[in-house]
VEXDREN-2710 file (C-alpha; in Angstrom, 1 decimal):
% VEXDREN-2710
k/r/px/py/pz
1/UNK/81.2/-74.8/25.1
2/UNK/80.9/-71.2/24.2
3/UNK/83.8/-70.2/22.9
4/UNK/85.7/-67.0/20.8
5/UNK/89.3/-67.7/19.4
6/UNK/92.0/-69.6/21.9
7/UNK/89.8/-69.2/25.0
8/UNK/86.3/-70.3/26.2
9/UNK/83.9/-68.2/28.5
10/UNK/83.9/-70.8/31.1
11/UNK/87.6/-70.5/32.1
12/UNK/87.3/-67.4/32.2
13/UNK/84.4/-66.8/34.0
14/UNK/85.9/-69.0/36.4
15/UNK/88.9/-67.0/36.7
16/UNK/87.4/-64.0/36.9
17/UNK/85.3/-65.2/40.2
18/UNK/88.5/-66.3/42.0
19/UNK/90.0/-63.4/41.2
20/UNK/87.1/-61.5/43.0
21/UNK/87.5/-63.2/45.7
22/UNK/91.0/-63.0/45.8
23/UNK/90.5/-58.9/45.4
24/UNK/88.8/-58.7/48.6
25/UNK/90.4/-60.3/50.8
26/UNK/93.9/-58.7/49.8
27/UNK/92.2/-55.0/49.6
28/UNK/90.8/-55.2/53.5
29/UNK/94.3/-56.8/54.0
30/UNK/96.1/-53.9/52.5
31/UNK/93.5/-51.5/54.6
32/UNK/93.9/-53.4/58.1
33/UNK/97.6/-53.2/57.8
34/UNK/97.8/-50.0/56.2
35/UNK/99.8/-52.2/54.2
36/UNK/100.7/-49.7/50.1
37/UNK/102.2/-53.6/48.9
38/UNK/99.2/-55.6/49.1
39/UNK/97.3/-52.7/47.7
40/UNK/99.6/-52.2/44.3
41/UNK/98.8/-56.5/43.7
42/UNK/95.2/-55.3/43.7
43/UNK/95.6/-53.0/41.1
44/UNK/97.2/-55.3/39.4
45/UNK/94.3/-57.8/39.6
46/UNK/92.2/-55.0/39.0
47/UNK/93.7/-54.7/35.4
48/UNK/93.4/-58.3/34.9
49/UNK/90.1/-58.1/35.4
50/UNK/89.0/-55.6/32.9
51/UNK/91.3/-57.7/30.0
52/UNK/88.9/-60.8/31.2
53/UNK/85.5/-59.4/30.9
54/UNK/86.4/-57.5/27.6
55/UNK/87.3/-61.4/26.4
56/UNK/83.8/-62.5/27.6
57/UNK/82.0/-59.4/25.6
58/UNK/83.7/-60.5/22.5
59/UNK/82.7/-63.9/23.0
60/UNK/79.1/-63.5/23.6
61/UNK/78.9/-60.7/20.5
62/UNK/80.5/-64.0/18.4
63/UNK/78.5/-66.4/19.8
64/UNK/74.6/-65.6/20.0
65/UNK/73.0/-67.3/16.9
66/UNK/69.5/-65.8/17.9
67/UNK/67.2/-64.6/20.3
68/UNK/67.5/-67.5/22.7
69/UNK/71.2/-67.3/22.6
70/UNK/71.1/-63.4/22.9
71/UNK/68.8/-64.0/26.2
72/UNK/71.3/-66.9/27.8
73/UNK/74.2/-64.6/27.1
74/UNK/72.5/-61.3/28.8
75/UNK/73.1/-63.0/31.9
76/UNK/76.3/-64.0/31.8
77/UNK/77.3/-60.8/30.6
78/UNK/75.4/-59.5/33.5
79/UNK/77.0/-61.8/36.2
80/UNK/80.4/-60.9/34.7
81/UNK/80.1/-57.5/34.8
82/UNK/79.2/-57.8/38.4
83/UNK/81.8/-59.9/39.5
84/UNK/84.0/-56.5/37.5
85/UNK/82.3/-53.9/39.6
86/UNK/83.1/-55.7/43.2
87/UNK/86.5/-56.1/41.6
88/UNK/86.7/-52.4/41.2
89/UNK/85.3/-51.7/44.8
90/UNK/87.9/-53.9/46.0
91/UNK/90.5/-51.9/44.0
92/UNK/88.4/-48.8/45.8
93/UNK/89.5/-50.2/49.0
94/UNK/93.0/-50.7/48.6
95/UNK/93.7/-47.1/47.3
96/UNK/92.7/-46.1/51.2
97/UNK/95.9/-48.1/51.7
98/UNK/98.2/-45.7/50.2
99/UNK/96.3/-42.6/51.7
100/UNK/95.6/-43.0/55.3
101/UNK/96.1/-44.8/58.1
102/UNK/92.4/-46.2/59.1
103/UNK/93.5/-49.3/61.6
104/UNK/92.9/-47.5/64.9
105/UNK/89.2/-47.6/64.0
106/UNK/89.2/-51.4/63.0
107/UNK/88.5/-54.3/65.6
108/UNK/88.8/-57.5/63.9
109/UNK/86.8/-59.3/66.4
110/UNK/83.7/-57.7/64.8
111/UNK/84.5/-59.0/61.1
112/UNK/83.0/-62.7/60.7
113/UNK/86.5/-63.3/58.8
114/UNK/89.5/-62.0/60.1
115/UNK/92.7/-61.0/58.0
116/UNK/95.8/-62.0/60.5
117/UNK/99.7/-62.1/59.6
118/UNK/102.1/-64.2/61.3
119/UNK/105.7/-64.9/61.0
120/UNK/107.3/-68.4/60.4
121/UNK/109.4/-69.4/63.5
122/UNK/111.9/-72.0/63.7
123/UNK/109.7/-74.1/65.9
124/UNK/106.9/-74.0/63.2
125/UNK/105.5/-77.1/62.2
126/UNK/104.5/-75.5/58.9
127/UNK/108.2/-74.7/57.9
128/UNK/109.4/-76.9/55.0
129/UNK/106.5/-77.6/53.7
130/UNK/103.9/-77.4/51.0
131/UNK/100.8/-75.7/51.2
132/UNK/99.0/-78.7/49.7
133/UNK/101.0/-80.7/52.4
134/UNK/99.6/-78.8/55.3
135/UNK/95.3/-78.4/54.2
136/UNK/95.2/-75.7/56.3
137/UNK/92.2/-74.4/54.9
138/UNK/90.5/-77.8/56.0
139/UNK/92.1/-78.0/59.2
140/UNK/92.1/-74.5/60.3
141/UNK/89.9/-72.9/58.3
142/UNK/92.8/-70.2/57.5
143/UNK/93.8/-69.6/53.9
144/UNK/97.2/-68.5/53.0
145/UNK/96.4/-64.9/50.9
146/UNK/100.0/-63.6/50.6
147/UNK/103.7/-64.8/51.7
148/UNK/106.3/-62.1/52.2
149/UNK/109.7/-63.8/51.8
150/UNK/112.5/-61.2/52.1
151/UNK/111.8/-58.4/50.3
152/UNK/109.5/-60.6/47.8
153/UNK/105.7/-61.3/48.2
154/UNK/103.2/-64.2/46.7
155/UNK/99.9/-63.6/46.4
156/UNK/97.5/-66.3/45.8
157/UNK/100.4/-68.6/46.7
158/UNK/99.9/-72.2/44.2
159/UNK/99.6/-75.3/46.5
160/UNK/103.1/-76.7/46.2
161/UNK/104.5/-73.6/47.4
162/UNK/106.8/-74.4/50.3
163/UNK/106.5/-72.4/53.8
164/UNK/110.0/-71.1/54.9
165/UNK/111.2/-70.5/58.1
166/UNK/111.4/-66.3/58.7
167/UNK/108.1/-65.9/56.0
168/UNK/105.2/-63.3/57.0
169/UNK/101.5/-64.8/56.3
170/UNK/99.1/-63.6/55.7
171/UNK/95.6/-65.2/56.1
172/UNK/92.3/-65.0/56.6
173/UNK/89.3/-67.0/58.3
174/UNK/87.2/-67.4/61.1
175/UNK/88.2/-65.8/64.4
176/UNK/87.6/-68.9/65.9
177/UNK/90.6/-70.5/63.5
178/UNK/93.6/-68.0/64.8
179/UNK/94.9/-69.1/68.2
180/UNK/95.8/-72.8/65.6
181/UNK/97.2/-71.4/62.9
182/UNK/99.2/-69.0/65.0
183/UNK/100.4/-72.1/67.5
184/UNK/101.4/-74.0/64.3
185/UNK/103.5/-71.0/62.7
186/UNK/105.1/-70.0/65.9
187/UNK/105.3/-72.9/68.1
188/UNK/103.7/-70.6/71.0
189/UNK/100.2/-70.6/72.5
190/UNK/98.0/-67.7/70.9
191/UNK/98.4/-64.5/73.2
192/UNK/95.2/-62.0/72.1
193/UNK/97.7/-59.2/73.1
194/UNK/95.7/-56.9/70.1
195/UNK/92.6/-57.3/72.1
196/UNK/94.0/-55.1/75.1
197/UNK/95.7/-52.2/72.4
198/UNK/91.8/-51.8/70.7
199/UNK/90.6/-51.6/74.1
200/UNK/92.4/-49.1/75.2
201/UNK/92.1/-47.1/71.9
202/UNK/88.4/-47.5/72.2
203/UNK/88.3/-45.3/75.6
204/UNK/90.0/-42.5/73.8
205/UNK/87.5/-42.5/71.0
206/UNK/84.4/-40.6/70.4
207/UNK/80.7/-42.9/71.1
208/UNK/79.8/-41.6/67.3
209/UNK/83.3/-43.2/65.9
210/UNK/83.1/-46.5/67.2
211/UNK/79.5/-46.4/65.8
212/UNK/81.0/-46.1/62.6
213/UNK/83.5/-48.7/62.9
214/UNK/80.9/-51.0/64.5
215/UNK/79.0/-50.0/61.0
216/UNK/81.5/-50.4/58.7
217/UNK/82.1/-54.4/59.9
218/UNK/78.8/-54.9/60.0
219/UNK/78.8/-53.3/56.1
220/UNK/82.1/-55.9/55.4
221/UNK/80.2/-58.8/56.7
222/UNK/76.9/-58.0/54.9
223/UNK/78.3/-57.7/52.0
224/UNK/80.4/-60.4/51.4
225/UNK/78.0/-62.7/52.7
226/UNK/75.3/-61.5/49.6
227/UNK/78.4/-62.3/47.4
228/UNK/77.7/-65.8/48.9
229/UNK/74.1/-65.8/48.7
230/UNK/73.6/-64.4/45.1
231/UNK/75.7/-66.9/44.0
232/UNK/74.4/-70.0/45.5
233/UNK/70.9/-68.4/44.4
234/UNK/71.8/-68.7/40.8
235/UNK/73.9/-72.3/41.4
236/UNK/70.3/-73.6/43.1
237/UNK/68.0/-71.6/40.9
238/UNK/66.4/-70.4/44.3
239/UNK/64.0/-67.5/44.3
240/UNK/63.9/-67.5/48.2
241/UNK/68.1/-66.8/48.4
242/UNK/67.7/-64.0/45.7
243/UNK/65.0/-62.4/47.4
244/UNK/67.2/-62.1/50.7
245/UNK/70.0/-60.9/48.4
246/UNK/67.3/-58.1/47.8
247/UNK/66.4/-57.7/51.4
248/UNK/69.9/-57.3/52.3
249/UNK/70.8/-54.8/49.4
250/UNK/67.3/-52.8/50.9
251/UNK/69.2/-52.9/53.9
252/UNK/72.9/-51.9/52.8
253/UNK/71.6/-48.6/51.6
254/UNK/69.9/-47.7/54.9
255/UNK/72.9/-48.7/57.0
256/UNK/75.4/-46.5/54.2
257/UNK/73.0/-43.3/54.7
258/UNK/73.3/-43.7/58.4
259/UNK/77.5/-44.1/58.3
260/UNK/77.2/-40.7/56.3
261/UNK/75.1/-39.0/58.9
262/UNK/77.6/-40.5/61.2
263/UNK/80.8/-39.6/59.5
264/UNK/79.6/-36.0/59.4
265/UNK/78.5/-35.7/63.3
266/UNK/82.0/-37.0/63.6
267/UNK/83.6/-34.4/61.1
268/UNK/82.1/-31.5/62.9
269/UNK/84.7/-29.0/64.7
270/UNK/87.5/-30.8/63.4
271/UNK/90.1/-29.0/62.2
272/UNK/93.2/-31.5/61.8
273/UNK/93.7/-32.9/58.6
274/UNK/94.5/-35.9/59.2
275/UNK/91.9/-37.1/61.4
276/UNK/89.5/-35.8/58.5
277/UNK/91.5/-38.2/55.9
278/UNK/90.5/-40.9/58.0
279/UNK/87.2/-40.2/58.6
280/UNK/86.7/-40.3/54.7
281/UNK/88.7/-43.1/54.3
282/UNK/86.2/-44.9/56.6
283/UNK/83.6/-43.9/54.5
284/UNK/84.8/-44.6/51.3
285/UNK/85.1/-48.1/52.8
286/UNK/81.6/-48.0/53.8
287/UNK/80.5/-46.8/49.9
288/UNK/82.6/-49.9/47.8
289/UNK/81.1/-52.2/50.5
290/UNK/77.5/-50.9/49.7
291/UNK/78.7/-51.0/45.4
292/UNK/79.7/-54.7/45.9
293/UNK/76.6/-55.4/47.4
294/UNK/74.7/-53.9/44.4
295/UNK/77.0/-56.1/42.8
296/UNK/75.6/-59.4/44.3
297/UNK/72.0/-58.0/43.9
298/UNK/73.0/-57.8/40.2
299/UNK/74.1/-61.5/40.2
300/UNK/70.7/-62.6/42.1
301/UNK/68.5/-60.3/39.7
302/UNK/69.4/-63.4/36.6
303/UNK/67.3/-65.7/39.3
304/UNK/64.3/-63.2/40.1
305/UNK/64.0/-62.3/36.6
306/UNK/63.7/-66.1/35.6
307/UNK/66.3/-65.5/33.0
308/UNK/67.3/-68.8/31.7
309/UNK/71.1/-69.5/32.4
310/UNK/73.2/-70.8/30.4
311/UNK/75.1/-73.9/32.0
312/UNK/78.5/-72.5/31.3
313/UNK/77.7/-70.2/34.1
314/UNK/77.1/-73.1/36.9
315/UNK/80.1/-74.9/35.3
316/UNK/82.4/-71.8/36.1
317/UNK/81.1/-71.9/39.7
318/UNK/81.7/-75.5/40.3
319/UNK/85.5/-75.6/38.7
320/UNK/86.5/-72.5/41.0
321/UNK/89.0/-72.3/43.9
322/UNK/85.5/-72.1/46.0
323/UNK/83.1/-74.2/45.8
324/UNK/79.5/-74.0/46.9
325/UNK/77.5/-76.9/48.2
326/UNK/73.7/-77.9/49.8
327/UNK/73.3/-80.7/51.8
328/UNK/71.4/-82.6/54.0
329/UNK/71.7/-82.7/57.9
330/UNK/71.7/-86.5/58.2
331/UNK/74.4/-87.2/60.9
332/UNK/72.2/-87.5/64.0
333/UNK/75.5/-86.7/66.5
334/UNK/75.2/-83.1/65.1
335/UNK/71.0/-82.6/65.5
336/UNK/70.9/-80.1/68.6
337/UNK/74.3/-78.9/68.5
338/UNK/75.3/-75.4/68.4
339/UNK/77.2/-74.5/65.8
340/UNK/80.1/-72.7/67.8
341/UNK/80.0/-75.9/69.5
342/UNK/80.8/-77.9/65.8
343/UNK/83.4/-75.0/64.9
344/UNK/82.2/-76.7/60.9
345/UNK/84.6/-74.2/59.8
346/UNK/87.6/-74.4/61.2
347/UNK/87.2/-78.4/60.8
348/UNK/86.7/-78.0/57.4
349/UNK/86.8/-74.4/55.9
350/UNK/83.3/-75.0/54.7
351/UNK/81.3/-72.1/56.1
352/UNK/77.2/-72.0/56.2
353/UNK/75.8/-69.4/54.4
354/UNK/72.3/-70.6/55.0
355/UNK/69.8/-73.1/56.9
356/UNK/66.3/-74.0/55.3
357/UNK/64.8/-75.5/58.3
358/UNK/62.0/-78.7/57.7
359/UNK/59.5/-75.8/58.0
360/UNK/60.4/-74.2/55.2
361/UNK/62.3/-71.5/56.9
362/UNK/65.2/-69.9/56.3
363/UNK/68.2/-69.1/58.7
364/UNK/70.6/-66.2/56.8
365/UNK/74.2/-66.1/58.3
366/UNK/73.1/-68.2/61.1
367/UNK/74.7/-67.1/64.6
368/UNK/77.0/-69.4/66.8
369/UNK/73.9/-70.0/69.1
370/UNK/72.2/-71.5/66.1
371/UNK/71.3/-75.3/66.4
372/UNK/71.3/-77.9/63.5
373/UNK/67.8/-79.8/63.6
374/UNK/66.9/-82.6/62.2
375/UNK/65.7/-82.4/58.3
376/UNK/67.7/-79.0/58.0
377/UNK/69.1/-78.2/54.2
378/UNK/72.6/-76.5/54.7
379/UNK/73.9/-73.9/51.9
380/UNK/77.6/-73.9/52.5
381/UNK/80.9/-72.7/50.8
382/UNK/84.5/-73.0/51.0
383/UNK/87.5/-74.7/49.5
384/UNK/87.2/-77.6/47.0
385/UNK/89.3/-79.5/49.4
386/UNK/86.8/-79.2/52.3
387/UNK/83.8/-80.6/50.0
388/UNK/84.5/-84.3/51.4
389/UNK/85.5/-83.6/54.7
390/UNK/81.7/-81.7/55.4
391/UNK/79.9/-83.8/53.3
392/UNK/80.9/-86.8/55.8
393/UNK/80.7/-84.4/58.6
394/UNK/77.4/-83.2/57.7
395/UNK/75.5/-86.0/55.9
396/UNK/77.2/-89.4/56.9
397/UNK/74.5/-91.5/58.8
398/UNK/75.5/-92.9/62.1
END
């Protein structure tokens, strides 16, 4: 194992991917709850993750031996300082957080993930107990970013933390996921009373600024689904994901020059300052979602430029909090399905990030409308907990 003094490259590669992850997810958290808490544990995280790719520079000046090792170590070097820069985006996001109030332009329905919180109420069925108790990643599809007990928070809460009646959650998942986490942690059907406020807001705003919003989602979504690709590209060795890591990059920079032409129809005649601040906060969300899908273009670069990896790299990937899987589509009682109709994620957290049909083709980010066929290879990822529950949904034979 490649190692330099009392730490090894692999732990901390994989430390420094989950707290990526963990970055984003608090940083549109802090931004869709205009929330200057969650944003100051980025910053945190943010500093962490400088300290942890400084340790993985030192270790790969100590450890290449020659040219070989020099070559192997490029990459890693170059997946680590990717995984740094969406870090930093993330931090980029956050800071919007303490600035401006941005909400009113943000309709979760159009994120692929949603970022909800909800408070614990006596006739929760999650009070009393332990995260690890309740799997709510596998049977939601909702994971637990943050719990605000009192006037104290926990981020990245461990799994024998205990839920407490009168804590505020915060999660994030698929849309589809909400109206069961929220019956469980209030004891009440799921009213979609937010719904009705963004409708209304939306007949007081401008056709140009819902555009924007509209593009800054689709930006969110893009992005972190590259993150996904790129990585499961390098994990499979697979030119065909790294090229549509590329194709969505291509695309990333075309959608962030039309937000800025947007943003500036927008900005013209206006004259209060604080519907300006907000404009540019929207578009400084746009610009770190475009840097951290450079980011993932860096990571799927390593496969296109048939670099040769070294296997402390797919190690790291495998050993994380996420984990990311291909199988085959073998249980015949999915074949023809939809997969809105499966709801895979919120039965398991997995979620497909791509279907290679028999044919050869692909199927990127595939739609609720999308069917799983016979013969079809599924590139999925999610919690390490949900690995057995979609591998027998997925490939158990009938």
């Amino acid at each position: 194992m490649l190692e330099a003094g009392a730490f090894n490259v692999k732990d901390v590669l994989v430390e420094m991917k989950d707290i990526s992850d963990s970055m984003l997810d608090l940083a549109y958290s802090a931004v869709l709850y205009s929330n200057p808490e969650i944003a100051k544990e980025v910053f945190k995280l943010e500093e962490k993750m400088h300290s942890l790719l400084y340790k993985v520079r030192i270790a790969i000046m100590l450890g290449a031996r020659n040219l070989e090792d020099a070559i192997e170590f490029s990459a890693i070097l170059q997946m680590a300082s990717a995984a740094e820069k969406i870090s930093n985006a993330a931090g980029d996001i956050a800071k919007i957080a303490e600035s401006v109030d941005i909400t009113r332009y943000l309709d979760q329905e159009d994120f692929e993930e949603a970022v909800i919180n909800v408070r614990i109420k006596p006739a929760s069925i999650l009070k009393d107990k332990t995260l690890k108790e309740l799997k709510l990643e596998t049977e939601t599809g909702m994971g637990v970013l943050a719990i605000k007990r009192g006037s104290k928070w926990i981020y990245s809460p461990e799994e024998n933390e205990r839920l407490k009646e009168g804590d505020l959650i915060i999660t994030s998942g698929p849309t589809e996921g909400i109206p069961v986490f929220c019956k469980m942690a209030t004891g009440k059907e799921y009213k979609e009373k937010a719904k009705e406020v963004k409708r209304e807001e939306g007949i007081k705003r401008k056709r140009v600024t819902e555009e924007i919003a509209d593009l800054i989602a689709d930006m969110k979504n893009i992005s972190e689904l590259m993150v996904g690709l790129s990585y499961s590209a390098v994990m499979f060795d697979s030119k065909e994901i790294a090229e549509e890591v590329k194709d969505l990059e291509e695309s990333m920079d075309r959608m962030k020059d039309e937000l800025e032409i947007s943003v500036m129809e927008a900005a013209r005649g206006i004259t209060k300052k604080s519907t300006f601040d907000e404009l540019r906060g929207l578009l400084h969300v746009a610009i770190s979602s475009e840097i951290i899908s450079d980011a993932a273009y860096e990571i799927a670069d390593v496969v296109l430029r048939d670099i040769q990896l070294h296997p402390v790299f797919s190690a790291s990937i495998r050993e994380s909090d996420e984990v990311i899987l291909k199988l085959d589509a073998r249980n015949e009682g999915i074949f023809e399905k939809k997969l809105k109709e499966l709801n895979i994620e919120t039965r398991t957290g997995m979620f497909i990030l791509a279907i290679r049909r028999k044919d050869g083709k692909w199927v990127y980010n595939p739609a609720g409308d999308t069917k799983i066929k016979k013969g079809d290879l599924l590139i999925m990822r999610g919690p390490k907990e949900g690995e057995e529950k979609i591998k027998e949904f997925v490939s158990a034979q009938n």
